[in-house]
C-alpha positions as CSV (number, residue, x, y, z in Angstrom):
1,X,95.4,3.3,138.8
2,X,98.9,3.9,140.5
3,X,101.5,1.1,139.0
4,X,103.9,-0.4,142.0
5,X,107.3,1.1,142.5
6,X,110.1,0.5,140.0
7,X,112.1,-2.1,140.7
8,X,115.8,-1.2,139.2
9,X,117.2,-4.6,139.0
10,X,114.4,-5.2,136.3
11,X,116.3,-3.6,133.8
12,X,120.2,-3.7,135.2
13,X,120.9,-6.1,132.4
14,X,119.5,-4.3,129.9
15,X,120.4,-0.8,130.7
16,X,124.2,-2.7,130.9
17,X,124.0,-4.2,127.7
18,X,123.3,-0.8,125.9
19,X,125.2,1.0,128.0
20,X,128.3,-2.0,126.7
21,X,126.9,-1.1,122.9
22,X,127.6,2.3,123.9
23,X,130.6,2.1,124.9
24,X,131.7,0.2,121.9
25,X,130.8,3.0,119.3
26,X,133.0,5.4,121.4
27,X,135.9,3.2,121.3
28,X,135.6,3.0,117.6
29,X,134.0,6.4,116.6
30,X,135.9,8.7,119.5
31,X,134.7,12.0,119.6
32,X,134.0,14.3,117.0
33,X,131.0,13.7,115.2
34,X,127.1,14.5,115.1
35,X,124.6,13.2,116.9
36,X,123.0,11.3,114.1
37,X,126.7,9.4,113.4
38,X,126.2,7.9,117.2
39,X,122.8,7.0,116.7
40,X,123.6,5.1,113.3
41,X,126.1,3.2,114.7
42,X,124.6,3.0,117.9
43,X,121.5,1.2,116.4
44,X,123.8,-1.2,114.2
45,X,125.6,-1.8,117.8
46,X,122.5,-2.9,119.4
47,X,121.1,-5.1,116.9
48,X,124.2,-7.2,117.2
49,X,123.5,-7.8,120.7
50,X,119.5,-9.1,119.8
51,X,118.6,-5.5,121.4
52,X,115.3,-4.5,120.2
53,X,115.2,-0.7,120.1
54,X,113.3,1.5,117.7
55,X,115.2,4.6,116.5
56,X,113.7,8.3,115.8
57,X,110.4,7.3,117.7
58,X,107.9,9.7,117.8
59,X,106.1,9.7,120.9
60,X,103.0,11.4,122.7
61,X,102.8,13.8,125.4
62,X,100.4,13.4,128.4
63,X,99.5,16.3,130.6
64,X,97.3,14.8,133.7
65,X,96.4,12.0,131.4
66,X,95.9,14.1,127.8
67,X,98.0,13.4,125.0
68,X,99.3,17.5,124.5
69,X,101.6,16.9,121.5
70,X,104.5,14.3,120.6
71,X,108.4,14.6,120.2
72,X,110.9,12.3,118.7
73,X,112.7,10.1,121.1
74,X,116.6,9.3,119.8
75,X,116.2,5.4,121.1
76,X,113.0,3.5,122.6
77,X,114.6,0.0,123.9
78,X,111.8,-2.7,124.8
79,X,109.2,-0.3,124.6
80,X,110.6,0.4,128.5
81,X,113.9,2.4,128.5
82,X,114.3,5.7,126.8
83,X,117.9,6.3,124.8
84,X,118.7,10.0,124.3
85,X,121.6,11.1,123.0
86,X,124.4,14.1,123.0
87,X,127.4,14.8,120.8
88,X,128.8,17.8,123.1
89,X,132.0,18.6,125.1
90,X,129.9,17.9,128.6
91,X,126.5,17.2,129.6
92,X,124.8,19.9,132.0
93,X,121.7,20.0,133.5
94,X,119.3,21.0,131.1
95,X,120.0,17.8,129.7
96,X,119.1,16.0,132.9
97,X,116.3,18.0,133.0
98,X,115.2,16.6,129.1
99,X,115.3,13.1,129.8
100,X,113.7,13.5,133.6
101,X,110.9,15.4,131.7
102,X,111.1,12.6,128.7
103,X,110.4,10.1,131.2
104,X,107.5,11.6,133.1
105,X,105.8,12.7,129.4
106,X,106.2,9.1,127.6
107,X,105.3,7.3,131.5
108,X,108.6,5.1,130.7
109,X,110.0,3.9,134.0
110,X,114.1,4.0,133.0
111,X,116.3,6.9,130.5
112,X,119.6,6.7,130.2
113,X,121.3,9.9,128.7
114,X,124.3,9.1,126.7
115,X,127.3,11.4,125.4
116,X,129.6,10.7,122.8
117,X,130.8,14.1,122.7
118,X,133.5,13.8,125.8
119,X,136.8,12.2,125.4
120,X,135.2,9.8,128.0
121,X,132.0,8.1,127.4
122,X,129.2,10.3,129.6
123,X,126.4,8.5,130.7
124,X,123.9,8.9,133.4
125,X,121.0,6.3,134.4
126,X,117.7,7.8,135.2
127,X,114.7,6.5,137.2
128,X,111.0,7.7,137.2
129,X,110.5,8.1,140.8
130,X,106.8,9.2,141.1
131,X,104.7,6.7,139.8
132,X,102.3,6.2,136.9
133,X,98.8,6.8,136.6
């Protein structure tokens, strides 16, 4: 069964909220520490904004409908948008490539990709563009 297209202003207000939580740990935090301090703090951040998100999820692969294996996803927000994280100087685009793959393995419809590591926030809003079966 093919699910109907994505429709992005679904999740603009959530994407923005964590995307505001995000942007709160780099104000405080800056740049400079390891993944796992962002995703602390990030996870305190959104629980203070009522932001249901499980941290360190693991999750299961599908190949053509076959769970294949599992991996741990950094952030799982409403069971819809996928949080991965970096702690590095710039993102490049094997890191696209993760949370592209991420969202076409876990059939989630939204990713964001988040890096703490810059001396600018980095983030990048992905959408699942072929659709579910």
């Amino acid at each position: 069964m093919i699910k109907d297209a994505i429709n992005l202003d679904d999740y603009r207000e959530l994407t923005g909220k964590i995307i505001g939580c995000a942007m709160q740990v780099h104000r405080v935090l800056g740049t400079g520490f390891q993944e796992v301090i962002y995703q602390r703090a990030l996870a305190i951040e959104l629980e203070q904004c009522g932001i249901v998100a499980q941290r360190e999820l693991e999750m299961p692969i599908f190949y053509r409908a076959h769970e294949i294996g599992s991996r741990r996803v950094d952030f799982l927000v409403n069971e819809t948008v996928l949080v991965e994280l970096k702690a590095l100087s710039g993102l490049n685009e094997a890191h696209q490539a993760q949370i592209i793959n991420y969202l076409e393995a876990y059939r989630r419809p939204i990713g964001l990709l988040i890096n703490f590591g810059a001396p600018s926030l980095e983030l990048k809003r992905f959408v699942k563009t072929r659709p579910v079966y």
